[in-house]
C-alpha atoms as one frame of an Amber mdcrd trajectory, in Angstrom:
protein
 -24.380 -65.423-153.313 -24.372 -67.792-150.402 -28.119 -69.144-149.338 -28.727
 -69.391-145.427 -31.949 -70.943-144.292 -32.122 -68.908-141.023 -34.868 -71.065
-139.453 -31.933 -74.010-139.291 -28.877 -71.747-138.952 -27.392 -71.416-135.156
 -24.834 -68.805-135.820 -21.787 -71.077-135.030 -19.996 -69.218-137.185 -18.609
 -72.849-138.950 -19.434 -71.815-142.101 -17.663 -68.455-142.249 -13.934 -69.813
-142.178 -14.613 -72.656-145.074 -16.196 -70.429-147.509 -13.341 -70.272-149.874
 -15.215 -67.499-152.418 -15.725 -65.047-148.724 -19.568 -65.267-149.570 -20.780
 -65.023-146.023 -20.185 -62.498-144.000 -21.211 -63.092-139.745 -21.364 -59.668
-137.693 -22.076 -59.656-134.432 -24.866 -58.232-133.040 -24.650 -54.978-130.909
 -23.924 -56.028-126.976 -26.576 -55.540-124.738 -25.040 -54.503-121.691 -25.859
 -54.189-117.857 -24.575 -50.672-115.550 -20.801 -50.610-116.063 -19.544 -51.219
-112.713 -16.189 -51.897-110.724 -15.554 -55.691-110.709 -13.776 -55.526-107.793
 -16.642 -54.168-105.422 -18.151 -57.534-105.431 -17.082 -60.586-103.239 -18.538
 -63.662-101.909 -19.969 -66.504-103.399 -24.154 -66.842-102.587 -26.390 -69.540
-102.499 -29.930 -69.280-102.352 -31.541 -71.007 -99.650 -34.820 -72.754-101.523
 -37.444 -73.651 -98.913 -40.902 -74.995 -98.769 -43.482 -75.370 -95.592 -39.946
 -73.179 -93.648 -38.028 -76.227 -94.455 -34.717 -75.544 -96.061 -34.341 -77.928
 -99.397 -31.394 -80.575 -99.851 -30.712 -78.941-103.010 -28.921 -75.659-100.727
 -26.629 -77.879 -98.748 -25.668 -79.143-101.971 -24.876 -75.803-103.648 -23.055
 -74.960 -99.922 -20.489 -77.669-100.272 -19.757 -76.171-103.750 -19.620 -73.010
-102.805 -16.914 -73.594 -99.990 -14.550 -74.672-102.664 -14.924 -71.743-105.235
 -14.914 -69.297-101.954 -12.003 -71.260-100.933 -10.295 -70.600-104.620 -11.261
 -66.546-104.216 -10.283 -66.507-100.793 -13.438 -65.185 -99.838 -16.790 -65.974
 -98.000 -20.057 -67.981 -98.496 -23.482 -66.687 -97.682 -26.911 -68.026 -98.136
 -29.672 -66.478 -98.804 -32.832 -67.457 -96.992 -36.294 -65.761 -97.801 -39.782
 -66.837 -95.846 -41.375 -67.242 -92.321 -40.379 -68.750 -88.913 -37.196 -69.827
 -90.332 -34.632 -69.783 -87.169 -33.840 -73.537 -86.472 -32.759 -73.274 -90.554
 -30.683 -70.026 -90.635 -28.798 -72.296 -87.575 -28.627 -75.387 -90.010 -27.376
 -73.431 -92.816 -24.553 -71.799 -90.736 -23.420 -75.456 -89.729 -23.844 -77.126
 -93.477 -20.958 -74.212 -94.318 -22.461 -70.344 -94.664 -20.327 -67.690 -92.685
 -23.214 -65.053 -93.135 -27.108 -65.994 -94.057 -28.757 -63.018 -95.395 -32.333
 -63.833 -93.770 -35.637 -61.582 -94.895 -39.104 -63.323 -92.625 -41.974 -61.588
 -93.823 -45.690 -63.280 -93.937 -46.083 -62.360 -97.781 -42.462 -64.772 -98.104
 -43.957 -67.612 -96.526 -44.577 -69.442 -99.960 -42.518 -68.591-103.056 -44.139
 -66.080-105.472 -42.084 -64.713-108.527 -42.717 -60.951-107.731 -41.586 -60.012
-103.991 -39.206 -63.140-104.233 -37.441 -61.344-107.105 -37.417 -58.172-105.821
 -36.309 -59.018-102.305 -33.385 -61.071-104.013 -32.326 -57.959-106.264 -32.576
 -55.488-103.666 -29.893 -57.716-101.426 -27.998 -58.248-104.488 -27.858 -54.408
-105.201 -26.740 -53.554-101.473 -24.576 -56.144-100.950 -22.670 -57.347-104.356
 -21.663 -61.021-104.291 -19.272 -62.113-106.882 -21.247 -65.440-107.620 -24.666
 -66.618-107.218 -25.649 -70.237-107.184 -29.590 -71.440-107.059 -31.038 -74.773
-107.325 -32.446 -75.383-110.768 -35.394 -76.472-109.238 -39.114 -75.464-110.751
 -39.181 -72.606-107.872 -35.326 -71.641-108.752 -35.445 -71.644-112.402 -38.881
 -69.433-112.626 -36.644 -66.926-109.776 -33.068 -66.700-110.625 -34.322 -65.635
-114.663 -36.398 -63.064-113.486 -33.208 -61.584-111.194 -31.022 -61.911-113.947
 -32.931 -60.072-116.487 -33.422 -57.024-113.785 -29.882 -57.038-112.675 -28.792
 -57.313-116.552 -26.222 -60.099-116.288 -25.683 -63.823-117.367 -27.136 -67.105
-115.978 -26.244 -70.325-116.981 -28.823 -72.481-116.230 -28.317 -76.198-115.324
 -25.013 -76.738-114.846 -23.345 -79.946-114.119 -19.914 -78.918-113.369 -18.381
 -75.224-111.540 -15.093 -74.318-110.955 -12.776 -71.280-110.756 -10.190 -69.943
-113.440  -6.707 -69.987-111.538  -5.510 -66.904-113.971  -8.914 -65.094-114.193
 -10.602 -65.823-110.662 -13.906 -66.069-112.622 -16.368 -68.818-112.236 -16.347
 -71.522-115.422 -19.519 -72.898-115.578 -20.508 -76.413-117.576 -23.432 -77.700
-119.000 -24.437 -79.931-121.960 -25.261 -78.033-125.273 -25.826 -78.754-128.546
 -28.320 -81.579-127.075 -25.628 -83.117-124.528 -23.057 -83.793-127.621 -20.626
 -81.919-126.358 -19.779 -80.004-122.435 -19.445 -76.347-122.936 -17.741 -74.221
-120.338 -19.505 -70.996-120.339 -17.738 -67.466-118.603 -19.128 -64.151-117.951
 -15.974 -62.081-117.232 -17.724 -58.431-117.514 -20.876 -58.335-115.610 -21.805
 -59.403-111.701 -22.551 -61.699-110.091 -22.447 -64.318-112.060 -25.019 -66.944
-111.867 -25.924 -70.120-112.510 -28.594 -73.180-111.423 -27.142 -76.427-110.815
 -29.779 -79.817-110.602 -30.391 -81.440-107.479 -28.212 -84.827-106.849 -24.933
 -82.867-108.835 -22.926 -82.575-106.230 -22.689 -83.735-102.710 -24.627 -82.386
 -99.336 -21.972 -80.607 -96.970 -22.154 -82.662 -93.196 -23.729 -80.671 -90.473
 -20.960 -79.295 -88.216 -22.500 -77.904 -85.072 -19.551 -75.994 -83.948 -19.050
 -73.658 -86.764 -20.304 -70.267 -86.194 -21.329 -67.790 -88.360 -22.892 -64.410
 -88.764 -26.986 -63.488 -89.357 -27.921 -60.382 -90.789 -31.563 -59.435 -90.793
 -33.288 -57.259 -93.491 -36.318 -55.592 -93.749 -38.009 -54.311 -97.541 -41.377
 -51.668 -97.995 -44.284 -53.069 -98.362 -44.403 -52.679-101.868 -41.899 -54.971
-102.810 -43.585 -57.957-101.299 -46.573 -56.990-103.502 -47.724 -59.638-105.823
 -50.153 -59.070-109.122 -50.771 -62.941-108.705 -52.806 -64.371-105.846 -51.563
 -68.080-104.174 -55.038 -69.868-103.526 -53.830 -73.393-102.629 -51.121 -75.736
-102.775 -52.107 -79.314-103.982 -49.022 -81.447-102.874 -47.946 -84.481-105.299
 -48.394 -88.276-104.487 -45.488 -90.212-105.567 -46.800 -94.020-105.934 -43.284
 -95.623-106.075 -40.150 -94.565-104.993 -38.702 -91.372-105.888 -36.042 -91.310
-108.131 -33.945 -88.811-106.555 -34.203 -89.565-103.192 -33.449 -93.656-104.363
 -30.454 -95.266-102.658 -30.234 -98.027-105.622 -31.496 -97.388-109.082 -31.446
-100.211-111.212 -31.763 -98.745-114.551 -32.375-100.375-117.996 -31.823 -99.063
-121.584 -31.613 -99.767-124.945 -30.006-103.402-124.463 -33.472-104.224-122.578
 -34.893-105.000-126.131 -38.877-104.320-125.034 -40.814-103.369-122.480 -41.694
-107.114-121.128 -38.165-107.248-120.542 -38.303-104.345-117.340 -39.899-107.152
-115.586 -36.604-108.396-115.147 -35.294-105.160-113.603 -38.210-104.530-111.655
 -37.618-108.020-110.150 -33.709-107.405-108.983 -35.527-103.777-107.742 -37.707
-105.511-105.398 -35.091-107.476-104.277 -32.515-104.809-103.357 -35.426-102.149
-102.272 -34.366-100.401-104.971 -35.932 -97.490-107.510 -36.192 -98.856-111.434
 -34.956 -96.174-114.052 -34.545 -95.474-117.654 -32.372 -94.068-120.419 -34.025
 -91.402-122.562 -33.948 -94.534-125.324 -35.994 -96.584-123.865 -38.434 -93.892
-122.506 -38.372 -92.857-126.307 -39.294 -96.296-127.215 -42.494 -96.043-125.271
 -40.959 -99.018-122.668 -41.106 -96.668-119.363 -42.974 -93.876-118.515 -41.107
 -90.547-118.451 -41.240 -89.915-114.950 -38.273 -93.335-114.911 -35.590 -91.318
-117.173 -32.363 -90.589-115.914 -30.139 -88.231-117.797 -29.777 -84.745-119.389
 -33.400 -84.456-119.957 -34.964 -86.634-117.421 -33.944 -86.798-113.379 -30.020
 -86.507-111.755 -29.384 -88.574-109.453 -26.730 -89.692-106.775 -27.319 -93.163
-105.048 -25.116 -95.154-103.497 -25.483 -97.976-106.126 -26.545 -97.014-109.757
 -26.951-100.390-111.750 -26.989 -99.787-115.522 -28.271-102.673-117.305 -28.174
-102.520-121.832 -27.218 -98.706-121.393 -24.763 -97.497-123.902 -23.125 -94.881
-121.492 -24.042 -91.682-124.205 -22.873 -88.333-122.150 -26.859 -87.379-121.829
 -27.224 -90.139-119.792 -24.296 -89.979-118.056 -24.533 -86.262-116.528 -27.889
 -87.814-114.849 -26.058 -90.174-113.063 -22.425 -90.373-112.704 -21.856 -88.683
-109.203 -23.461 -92.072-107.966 -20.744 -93.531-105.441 -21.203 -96.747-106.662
 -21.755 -97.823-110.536 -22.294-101.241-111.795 -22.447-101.605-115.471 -23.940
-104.389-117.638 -23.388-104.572-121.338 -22.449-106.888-123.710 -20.092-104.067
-125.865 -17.109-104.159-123.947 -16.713-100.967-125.787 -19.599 -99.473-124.419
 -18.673 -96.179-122.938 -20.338 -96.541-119.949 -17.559 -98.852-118.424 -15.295
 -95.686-118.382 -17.309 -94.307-115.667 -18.535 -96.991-113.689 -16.595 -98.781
-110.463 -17.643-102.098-111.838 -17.947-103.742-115.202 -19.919-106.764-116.112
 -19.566-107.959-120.259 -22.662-110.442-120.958 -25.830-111.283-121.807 -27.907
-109.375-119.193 -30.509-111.421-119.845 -28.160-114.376-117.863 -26.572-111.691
-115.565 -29.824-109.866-114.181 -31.399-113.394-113.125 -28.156-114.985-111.786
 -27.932-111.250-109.095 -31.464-111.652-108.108 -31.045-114.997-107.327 -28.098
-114.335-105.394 -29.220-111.039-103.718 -32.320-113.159-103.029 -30.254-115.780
-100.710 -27.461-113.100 -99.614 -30.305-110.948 -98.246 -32.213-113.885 -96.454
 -29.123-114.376 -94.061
């Protein structure tokens, strides 16, 4: 009789075809499914419009670019979603980052996001108006909504995805993400149910340029009062102080990992920072190592981010880090492995000592700069 410790045992199913005496048996569990429905009654690919203070977030013109190339795949439309107060100079700005409809709902009780009437007001559009795809910002605000809509409507979500694209055969989206702990990229489908969903991080893919002669179509809707009903109460909103730059808004990140060898060492990269104006990061190693705080990481478990010059300095190049930070338009590697599998992705490749190469650039940027 085969012995499974269930507490370690992901159902991979691995086990099951290299049992050569059959002990082990894997049956799948009965499907939980949503309202059988036609497929083919839902079009358009949606993107919901996060905002805070009536201030649409970067994160939506993001997902809009995106979306324009799945629609564009479908031969079909885009539409955001936008849900608050006193929103009409950004249902405009939406309709010229790339929406053809915005699907706006202005109600006092939507000023500031709460889970309950946000949730409903999302899966009561949903229900009327059946989009094929739904795309949020997996943002704190769109992580604690989009789960909620899924588990009413009854249908997938994959959350942080780094990667979307459409099936040329199928026409159904393919959605990628690091599992099994960033080791490997799974593409994950959901060919049965609608729409399907998913949250991509801000800084994945690109903002969509502002194109004030596109036009586009705003429909208004209106919901009972006792769907904007809340059983939790919003008393204040206590906004954060960043004390040095933000990571995700940083046009340089100079970033240091393993290959640092110590915390004194980030000295060094806080020095060529300085000099360039730029934002200092970290690899999950190094943050591990107790060298940076947490709030430095880049990667799979830390920030994304898209600069226009990402300087890795003693970073491997391990796929967790890399899904943090290789839509930067410009990478600059340092590493003494000339194996290191960070020079695959990046647009230039230093092999050295980076304890020569770091001091040698700040020098240089020092006297480049001065001119």
């Amino acid at each position: 009789m085969a012995i499974i410790d269930l507490n370690k045992c992901n159902l991979c199913g691995a086990c099951v075809s290299v049992c050569k005496f059959k002990a082990i048996l894997l049956e799948n569990p009965q499907e939980v499914t949503g309202d059988k429905t036609d497929l083919k009654g839902y079009k358009g690919v949606w993107v919901f419009a996060e905002q805070k203070k009536g201030k649409v977030q970067p994160v939506a013109y993001e997902l809009l670019g995106q979306a324009r190339e799945l629609a564009a795949s479908l031969g079909t439309d885009v539409s955001a979603v936008l849900l608050g107060e006193h929103l009409e100079e950004e249902i405009q700005e939406l309709i010229w980052r790339g929406a053809d409809k915005v699907y706006v709902v202005e109600k006092r009780e939507l000023a500031n996001f709460q889970d309950e009437p946000y949730t409903n007001i999302l899966v009561g559009l949903i229900k009327k108006y059946k989009p094929e795809i739904l795309l949020c910002g997996a943002t704190s605000i769109g992580r604690s909504l989009i789960s909620r809509v899924a588990v009413k409507l009854r249908v997938g979500l994959t959350a942080d995805c780094t990667g979307l694209d459409i099936d040329p055969q199928r026409k159904i989206l393919l959605q990628t993400r690091p599992a099994f702990g960033g080791n490997i990229m799974a593409t994950i489908i959901s060919p049965n149910y609608r729409p399907q969903m998913a949250t991509v991080r801000h800084k994945v893919f690109a903002e969509t340029v502002s194109d004030m002669k596109r036009k586009g179509k705003i429909i208004r809707e209106n919901f009972d009062a006792p769907l904007l009903a809340s059983r939790s109460k919003l008393l204040d909103i206590i906004e954060e102080i960043e004390s040095t730059v933000n990571l995700a808004e940083a046009d340089i990140i100079v970033s240091g990992g393993r290959g640092m060898n110590g915390p004194e060492n980030f000295k060094t990269l806080e020095g060529l920072a300085k000099v360039l104006g730029a934002a200092v990061g970290a690899s999950r190693a190094a943050v591990d190592s107790g060298w940076m705080p947490y709030s430095h990481q880049v990667g799979q478990t830390g920030r994304t981010v898209s600069p226009k010059i990402y300087i890795a300095c003693g970073i491997s190049g391990q796929i967790q880090h890399l899904v943090g930070m290789q839509s930067s338009k410009i990478i600059v590697a340092i590493n003494k492995d000339p194996d290191a599998p960070i020079f695959k992705v990046a647009t230039y490749g230093i092999v050295g000592d980076i304890f020569e190469i770091i001091p040698a650039l700040t020098k240089k940027f020092k006297e480049v700069l001065k001119k």
